[in-house]
C-alpha positions, 0 to 999 in steps of 0.5 A: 319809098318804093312802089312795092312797099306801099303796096304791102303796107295797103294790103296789110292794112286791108288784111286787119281791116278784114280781120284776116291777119294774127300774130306772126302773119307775113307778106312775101313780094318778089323783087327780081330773080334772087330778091323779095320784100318780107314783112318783119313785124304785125301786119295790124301796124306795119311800117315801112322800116318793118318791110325789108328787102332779103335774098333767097335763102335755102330753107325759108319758106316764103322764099322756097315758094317764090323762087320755086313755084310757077306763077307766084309773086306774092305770098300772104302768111295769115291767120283769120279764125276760120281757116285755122279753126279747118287747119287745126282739124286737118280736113282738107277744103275741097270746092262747094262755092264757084268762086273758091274753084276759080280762085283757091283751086279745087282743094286746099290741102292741110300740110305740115310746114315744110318747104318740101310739103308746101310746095306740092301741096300747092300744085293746081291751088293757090293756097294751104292751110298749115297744121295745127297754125294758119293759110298760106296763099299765093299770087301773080300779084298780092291784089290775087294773094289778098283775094285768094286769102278772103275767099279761103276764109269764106270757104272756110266759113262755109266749110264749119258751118256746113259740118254743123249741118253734115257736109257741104255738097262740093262741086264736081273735080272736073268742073272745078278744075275747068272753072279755074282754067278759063278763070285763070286764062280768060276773066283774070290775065288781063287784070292780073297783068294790069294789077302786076305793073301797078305793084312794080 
């Protein structure tokens, strides 16, 4: 089996193990330059023969964000609770817990499920939620994929309760936008790069 496979059958389990998946869930892993693995079945049971091996197709969004989007390996298409309860109100996430700021971005957009709305959306973020459906996140490799889908869920969370209470107070844009970068150019290339030759 390939290296790559068994690493999308662990996360998969570890997405059901956090509760984090649903019906209709996928991950996306990038091959090389033309190719990705695409889970073909529930990510609760998932099987090797349920991973199967596509080339880019015009259209399809898991490959549209791979094959067009700077630094993405890794997609995980899911539905915990939360975030779909966010994405089914249209409001958009923007950062009140520093972790979200590193890891999901400033903001996580609420977007219809378009190729041409996904990939803007994702412009100095690392994930989405899609309207009236589920979170989209994205990844060097699939370990940041699976972090940026457990952090979303936990801003999420954050998120409904603080609307309970009138609102979360959010940090700053520039903060925010400053957490990320020496996040991602100083605490997380070293493990990324780590993290990316395991998945190969």
């Amino acid at each position: 089996m390939d290296n790559r496979i068994g690493h999308i059958l662990e996360y998969a389990a570890r997405l059901k193990e956090e509760k984090l998946c649903g019906e209709n869930d996928y991950i996306a892993l990038r091959i090389d330059d033309k190719d990705m693995y695409v889970t073909k079945g529930a990510l609760g049971s998932l099987t090797e023969s349920d991973v199967v091996r596509e080339s880019y197709k015009k259209g399809v969004t898991a490959a549209a964000v791979i094959f067009n989007t700077y630094d993405v390996n890794a997609i995980i298409y899911s539905h915990p609770e939360k975030s779909c309860v966010v994405a089914k109100s249209g409001r958009t996430i923007v950062a009140s817990l520093d972790d979200m700021a590193q890891i999901v971005g400033y903001k996580c957009k609420v977007c219809q499920n378009r190729t041409d709305k996904i990939i803007p959306a994702l412009k100095g973020a690392n994930s989405i939620l899609i309207k009236d459906d589920g979170a989209l996140t994205t990844g060097r490799t699939l370990d940041e994929a699976f972090t940026c889908m457990m952090v979303l869920e936990k801003a999420a969370r954050v998120f409904v309760a603080g609307s309970v209470l009138g609102g979360c107070k959010h940090i700053g844009a520039f903060d925010a936008r400053l957490m990320r970068l020496v996040y991602k150019l100083k605490y997380s290339k070293k493990n990324q790069k780590n993290k990316s030759q395991e998945e190969m």
